[in-house]
C-alpha positions in Angstrom: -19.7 1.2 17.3 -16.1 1.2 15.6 -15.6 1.0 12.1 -12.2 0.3 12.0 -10.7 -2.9 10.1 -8.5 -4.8 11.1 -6.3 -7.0 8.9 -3.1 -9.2 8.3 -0.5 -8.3 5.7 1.7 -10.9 4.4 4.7 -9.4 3.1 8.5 -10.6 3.1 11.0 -10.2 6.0 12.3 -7.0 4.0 9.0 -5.6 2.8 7.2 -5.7 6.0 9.4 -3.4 7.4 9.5 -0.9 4.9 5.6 -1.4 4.8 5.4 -0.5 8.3 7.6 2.5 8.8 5.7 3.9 5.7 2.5 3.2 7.5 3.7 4.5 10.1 4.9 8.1 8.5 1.4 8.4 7.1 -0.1 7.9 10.9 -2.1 4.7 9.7 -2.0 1.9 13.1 -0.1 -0.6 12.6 1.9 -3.4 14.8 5.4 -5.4 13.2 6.6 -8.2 15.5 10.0 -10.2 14.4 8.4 -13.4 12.5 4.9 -12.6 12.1 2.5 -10.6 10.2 2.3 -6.9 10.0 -0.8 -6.0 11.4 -3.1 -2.5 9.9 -5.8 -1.1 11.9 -7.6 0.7 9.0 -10.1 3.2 9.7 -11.1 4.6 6.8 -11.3 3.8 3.1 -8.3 6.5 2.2 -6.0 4.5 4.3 -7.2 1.3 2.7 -6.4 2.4 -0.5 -2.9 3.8 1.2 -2.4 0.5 2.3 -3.0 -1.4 -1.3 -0.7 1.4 -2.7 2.5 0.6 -0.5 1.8 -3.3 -1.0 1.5 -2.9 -4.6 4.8 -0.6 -4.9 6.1 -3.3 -3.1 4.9 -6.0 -4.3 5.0 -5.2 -8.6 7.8 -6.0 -10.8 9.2 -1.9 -11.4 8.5 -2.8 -15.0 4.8 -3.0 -14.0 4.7 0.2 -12.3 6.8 2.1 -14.9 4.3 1.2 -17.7 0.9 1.8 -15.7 2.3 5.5 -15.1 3.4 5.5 -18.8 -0.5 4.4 -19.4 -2.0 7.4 -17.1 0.1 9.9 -19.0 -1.4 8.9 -22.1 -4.8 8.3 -21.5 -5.5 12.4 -20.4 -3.8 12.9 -23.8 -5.7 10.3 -25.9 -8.9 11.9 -25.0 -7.9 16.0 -26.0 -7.4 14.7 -29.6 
């Protein structure tokens, strides 16, 4: 029994290739056709949450990704005092 996923990605012309060569670097399946949706065979739960990383970088305004880093930083610090 396989426990591999299966799944569309729905990114921009752009996007989805720079999705898919990154997928690709970190050995995760993948398939990108000219005018159709990338396509991740995901097989375990790290490379789902690979997957939502890359399509988040992607996909959030920088401004977005800049403050939740800011917030990280902080929150270790918040907790020493």
């Amino acid at each position: 029994m396989s426990s591999e996923v299966s799944t569309e990605i729905t990114v921009t012309c752009q996007d989805r290739w720079q999705v898919y060569h990154r997928l690709q670097a970190l050995d995760i399946d993948c398939r990108c056709s000219g005018f159709k949706p990338l396509k991740v065979a995901l097989k375990t739960p790290t490379e789902a949450l690979q997957l939502w990383s890359i399509v988040r970088r992607i996909d959030q305004p920088k401004q977005v990704l800049v403050d939740s880093i800011r917030q990280s930083w902080q929150a270790p610090a918040a907790k020493r005092q």
